[in-house]
DSSP file (Angstrom, degrees, kcal/mol; ACC not computed):
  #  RESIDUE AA STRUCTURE BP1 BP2  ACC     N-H-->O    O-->H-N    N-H-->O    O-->H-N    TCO  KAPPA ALPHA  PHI   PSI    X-CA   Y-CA   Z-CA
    1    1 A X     >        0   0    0      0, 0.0     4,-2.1     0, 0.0     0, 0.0   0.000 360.0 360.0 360.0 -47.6  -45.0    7.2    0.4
    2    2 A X  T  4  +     0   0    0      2,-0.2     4,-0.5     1,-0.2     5,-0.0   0.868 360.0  59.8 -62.6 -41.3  -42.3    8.2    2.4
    3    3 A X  T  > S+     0   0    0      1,-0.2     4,-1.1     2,-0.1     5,-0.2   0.943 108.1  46.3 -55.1 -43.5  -44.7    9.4    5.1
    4    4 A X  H >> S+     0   0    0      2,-0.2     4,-3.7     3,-0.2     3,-1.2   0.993 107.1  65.7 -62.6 -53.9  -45.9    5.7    5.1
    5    5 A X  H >< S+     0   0    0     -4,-2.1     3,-2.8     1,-0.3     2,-0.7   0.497 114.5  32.6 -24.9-119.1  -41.7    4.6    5.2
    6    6 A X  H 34 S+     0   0    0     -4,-0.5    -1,-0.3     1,-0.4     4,-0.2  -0.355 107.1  56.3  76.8 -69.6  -41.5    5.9    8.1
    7    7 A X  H <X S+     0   0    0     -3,-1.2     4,-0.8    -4,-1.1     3,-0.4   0.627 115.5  50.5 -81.5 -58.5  -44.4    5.7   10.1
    8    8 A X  H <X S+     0   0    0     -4,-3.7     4,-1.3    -3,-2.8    -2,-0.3   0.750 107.0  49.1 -71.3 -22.2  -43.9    2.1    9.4
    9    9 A X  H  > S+     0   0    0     -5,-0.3     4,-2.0     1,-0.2    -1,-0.3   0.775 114.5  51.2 -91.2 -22.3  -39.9    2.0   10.5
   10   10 A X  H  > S+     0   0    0     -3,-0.4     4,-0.7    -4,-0.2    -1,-0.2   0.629 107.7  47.0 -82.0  -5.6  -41.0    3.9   13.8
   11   11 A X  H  X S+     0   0    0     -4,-0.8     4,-1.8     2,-0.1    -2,-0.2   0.879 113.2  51.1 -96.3 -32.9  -43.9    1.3   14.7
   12   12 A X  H >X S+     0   0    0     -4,-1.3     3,-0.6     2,-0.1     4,-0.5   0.991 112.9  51.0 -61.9 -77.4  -41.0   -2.0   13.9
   13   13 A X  H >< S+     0   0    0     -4,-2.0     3,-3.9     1,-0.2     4,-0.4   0.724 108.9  46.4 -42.6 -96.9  -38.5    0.1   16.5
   14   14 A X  H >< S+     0   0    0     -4,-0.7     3,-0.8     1,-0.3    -1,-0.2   0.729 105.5  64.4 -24.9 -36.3  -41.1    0.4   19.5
   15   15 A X  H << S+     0   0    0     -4,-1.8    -1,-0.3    -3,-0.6    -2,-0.2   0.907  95.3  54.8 -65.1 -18.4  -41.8   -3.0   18.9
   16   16 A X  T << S+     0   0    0     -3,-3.9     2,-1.9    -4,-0.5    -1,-0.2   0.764  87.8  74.4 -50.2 -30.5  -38.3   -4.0   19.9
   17   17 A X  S <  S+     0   0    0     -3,-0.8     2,-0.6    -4,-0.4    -1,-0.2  -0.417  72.5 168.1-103.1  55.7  -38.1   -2.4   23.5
   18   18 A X        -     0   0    0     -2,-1.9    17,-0.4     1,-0.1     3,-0.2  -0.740  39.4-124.1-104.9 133.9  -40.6   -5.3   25.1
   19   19 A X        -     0   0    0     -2,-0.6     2,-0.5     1,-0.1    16,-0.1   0.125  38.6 -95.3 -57.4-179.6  -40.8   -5.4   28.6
   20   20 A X        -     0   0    0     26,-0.2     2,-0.7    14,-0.1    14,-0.2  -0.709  42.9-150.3 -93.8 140.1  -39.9   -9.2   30.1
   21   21 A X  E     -A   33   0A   0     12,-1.9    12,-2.4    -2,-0.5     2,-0.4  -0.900  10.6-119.4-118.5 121.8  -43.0  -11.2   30.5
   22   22 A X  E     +A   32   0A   0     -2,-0.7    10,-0.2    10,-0.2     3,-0.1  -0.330  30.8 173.9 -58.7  97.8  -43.6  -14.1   33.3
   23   23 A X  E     +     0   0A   0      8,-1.8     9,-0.2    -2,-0.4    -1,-0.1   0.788  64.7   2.8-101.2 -14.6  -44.5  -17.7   31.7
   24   24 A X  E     +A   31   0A   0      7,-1.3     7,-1.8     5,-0.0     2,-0.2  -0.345  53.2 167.6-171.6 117.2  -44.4  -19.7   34.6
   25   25 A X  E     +A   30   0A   0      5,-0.2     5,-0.2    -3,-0.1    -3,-0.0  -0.821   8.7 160.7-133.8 128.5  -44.0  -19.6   38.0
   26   26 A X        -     0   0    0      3,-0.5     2,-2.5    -2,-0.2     4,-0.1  -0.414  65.1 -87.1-148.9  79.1  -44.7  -22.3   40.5
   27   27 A X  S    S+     0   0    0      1,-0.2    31,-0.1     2,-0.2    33,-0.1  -0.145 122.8  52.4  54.8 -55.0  -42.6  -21.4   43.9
   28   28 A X  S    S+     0   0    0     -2,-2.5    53,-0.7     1,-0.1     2,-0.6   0.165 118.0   6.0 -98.7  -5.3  -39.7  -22.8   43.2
   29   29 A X  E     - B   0  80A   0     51,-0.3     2,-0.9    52,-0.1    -3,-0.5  -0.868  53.5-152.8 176.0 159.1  -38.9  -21.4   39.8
   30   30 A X  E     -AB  25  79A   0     49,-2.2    49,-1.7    -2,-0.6     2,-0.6  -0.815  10.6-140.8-143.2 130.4  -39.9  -19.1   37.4
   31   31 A X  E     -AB  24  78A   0     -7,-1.8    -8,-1.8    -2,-0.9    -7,-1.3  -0.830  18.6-165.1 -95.2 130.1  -39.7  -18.7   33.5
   32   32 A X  E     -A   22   0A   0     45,-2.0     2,-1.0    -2,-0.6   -10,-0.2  -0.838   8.3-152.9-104.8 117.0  -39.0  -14.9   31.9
   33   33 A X  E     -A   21   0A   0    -12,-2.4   -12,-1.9    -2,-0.4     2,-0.3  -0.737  13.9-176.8-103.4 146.5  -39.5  -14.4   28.5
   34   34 A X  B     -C   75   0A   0     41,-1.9    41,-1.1    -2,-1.0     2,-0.5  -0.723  37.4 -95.5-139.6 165.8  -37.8  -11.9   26.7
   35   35 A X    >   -     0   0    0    -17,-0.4     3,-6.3    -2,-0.3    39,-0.2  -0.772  33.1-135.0 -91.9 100.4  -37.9  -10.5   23.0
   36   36 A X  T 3  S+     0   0    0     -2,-0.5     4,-0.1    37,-0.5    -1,-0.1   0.874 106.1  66.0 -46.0 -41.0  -34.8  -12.6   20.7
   37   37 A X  T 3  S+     0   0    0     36,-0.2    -1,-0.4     2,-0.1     2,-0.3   0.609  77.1 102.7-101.4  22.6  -34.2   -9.2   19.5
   38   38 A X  S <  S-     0   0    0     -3,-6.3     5,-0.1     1,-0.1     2,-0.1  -0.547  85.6-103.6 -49.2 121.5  -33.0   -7.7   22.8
   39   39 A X     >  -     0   0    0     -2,-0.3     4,-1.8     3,-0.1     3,-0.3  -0.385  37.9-114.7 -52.7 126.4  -29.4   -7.3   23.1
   40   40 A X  H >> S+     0   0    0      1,-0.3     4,-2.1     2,-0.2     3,-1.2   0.683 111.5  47.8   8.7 -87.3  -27.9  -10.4   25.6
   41   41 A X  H 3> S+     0   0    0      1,-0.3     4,-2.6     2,-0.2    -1,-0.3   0.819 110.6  40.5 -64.2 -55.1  -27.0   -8.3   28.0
   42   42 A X  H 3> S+     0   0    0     -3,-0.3     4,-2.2     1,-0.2    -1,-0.3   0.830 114.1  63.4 -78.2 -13.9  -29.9   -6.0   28.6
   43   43 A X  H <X S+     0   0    0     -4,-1.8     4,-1.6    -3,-1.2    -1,-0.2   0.863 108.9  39.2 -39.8 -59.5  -31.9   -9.6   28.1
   44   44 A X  H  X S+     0   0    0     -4,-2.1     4,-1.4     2,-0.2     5,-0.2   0.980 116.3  57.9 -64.3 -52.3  -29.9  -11.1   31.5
   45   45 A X  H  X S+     0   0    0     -4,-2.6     4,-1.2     1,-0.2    -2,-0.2   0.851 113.7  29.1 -80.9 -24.6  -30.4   -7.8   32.9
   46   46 A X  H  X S+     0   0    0     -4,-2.2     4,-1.1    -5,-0.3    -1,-0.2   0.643 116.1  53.1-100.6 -10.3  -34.0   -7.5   32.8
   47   47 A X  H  X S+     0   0    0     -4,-1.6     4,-1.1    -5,-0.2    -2,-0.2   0.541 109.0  58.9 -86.2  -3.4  -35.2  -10.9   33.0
   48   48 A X  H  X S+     0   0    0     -4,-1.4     4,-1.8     2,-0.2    -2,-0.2   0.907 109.4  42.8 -83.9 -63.8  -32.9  -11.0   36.3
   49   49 A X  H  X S+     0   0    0     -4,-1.2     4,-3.1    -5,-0.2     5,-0.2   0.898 109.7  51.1 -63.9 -39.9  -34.7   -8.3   37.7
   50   50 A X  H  X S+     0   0    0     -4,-1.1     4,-2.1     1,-0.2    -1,-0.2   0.970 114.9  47.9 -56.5 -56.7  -38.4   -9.4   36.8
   51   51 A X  H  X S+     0   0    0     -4,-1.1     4,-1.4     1,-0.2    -1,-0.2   0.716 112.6  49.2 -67.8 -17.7  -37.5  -13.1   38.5
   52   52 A X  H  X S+     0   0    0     -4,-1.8     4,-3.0     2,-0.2    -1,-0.2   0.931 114.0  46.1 -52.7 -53.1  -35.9  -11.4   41.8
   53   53 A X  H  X S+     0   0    0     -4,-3.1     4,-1.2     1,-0.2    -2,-0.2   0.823 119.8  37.0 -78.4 -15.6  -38.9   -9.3   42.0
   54   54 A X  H  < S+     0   0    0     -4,-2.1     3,-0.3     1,-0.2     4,-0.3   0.952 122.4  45.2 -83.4 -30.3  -41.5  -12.5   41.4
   55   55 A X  H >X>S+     0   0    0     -4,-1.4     5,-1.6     1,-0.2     3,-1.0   0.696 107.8  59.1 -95.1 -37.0  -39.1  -15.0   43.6
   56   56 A X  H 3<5S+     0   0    0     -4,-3.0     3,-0.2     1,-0.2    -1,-0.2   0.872  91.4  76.1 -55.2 -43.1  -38.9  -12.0   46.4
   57   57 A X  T 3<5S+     0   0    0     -4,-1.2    -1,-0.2     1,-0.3    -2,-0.2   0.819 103.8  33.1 -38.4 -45.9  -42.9  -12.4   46.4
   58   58 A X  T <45S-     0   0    0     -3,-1.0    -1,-0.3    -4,-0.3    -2,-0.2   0.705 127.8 -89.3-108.1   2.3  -42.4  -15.5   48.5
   59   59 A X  T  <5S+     0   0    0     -4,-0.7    -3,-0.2     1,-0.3    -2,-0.1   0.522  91.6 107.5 130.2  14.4  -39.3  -14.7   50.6
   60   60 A X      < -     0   0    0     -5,-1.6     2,-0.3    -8,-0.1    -1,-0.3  -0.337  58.8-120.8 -88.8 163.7  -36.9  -15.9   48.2
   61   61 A X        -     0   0    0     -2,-0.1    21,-2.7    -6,-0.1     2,-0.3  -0.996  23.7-122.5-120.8 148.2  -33.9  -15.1   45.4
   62   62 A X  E     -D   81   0A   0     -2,-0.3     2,-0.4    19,-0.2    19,-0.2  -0.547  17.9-165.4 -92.1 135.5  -33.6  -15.8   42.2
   63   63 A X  E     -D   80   0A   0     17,-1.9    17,-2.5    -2,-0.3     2,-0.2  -0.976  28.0-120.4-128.3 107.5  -30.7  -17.7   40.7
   64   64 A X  E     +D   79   0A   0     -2,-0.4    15,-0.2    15,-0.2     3,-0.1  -0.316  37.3 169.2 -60.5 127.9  -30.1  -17.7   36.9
   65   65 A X  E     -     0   0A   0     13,-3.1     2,-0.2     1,-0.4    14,-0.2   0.865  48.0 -47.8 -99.4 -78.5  -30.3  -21.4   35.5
   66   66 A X  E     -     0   0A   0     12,-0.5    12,-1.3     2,-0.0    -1,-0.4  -0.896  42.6-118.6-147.8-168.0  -30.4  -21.4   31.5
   67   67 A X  E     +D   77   0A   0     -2,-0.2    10,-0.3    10,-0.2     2,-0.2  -0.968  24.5 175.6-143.5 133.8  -31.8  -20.1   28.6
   68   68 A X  E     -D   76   0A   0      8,-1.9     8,-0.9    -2,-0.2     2,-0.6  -0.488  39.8-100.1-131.6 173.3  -33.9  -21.5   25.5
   69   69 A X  E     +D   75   0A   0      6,-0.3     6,-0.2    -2,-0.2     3,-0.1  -0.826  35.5 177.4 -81.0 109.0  -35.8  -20.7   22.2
   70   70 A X  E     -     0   0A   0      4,-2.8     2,-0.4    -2,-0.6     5,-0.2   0.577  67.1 -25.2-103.4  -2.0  -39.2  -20.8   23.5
   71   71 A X  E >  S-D   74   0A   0      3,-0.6     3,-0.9     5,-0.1     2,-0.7  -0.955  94.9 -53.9 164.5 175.2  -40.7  -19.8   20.0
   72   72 A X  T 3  S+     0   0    0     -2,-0.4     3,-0.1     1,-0.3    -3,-0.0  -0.621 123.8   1.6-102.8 122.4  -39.4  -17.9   17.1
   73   73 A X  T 3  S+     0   0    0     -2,-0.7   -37,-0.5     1,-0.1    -1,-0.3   0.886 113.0  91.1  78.9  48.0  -38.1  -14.9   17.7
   74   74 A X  E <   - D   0  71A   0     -3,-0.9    -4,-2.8   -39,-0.2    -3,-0.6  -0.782  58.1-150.9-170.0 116.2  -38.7  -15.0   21.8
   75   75 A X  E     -CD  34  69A   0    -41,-1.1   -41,-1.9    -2,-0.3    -6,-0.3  -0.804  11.3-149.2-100.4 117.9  -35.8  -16.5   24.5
   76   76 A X  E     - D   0  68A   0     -8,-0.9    -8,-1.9    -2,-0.6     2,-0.4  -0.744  15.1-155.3 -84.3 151.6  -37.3  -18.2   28.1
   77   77 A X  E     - D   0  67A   0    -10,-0.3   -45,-2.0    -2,-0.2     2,-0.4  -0.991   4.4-137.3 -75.1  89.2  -34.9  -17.7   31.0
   78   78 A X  E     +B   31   0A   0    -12,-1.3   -13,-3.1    -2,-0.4   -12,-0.5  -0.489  24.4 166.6 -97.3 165.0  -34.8  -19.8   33.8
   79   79 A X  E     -BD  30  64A   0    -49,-1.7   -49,-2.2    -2,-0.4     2,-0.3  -0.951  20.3-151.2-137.2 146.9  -34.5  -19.2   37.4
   80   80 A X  E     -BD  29  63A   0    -17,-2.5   -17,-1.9    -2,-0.3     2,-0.9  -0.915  19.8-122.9-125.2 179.2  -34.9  -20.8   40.0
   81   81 A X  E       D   0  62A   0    -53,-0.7   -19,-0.2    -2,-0.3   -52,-0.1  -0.819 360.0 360.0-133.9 100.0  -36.0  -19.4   43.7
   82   82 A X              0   0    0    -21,-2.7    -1,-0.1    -2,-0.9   -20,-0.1   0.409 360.0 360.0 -83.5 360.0  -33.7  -20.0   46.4
């Protein structure tokens, strides 16, 4: 039972630490989605980098805009690519 405890509380942690994932991109702006239970800050810090790197793609930079509840438990970040 404990083994199961355990097993179960390490498989809920890994799931926290999810990379930021690209929802829509169309030249001019790009959405990052990030995992609600990400701290703020490392939230900003890694959906900042992911929209630099997609916005870089066409010769551009990325400029933080807002941020929403895209679904429960998951926060979109826009940017747009200046």
């Amino acid at each position: 039972m404990k083994l199961q405890i355990i097993l179960s509380s390490i498989l809920v942690l890994s799931a926290c630490d999810t990379p930021p994932v690209v929802s829509d991109f169309n030249g001019s702006s790009v959405k990052i989605q990030t995992s609600a239970f990400t701290s703020v800050k490392e939230a900003r810090t890694s959906s900042q980098a992911e929209a630099s790197r997609i916005c870089g793609k066409v010769g551009k930079h990325a400029e933080y805009a807002s941020t929403s509840a895209a679904a429960d438990y998951v926060s979109e970040h826009l940017y747009l690519c200046l």
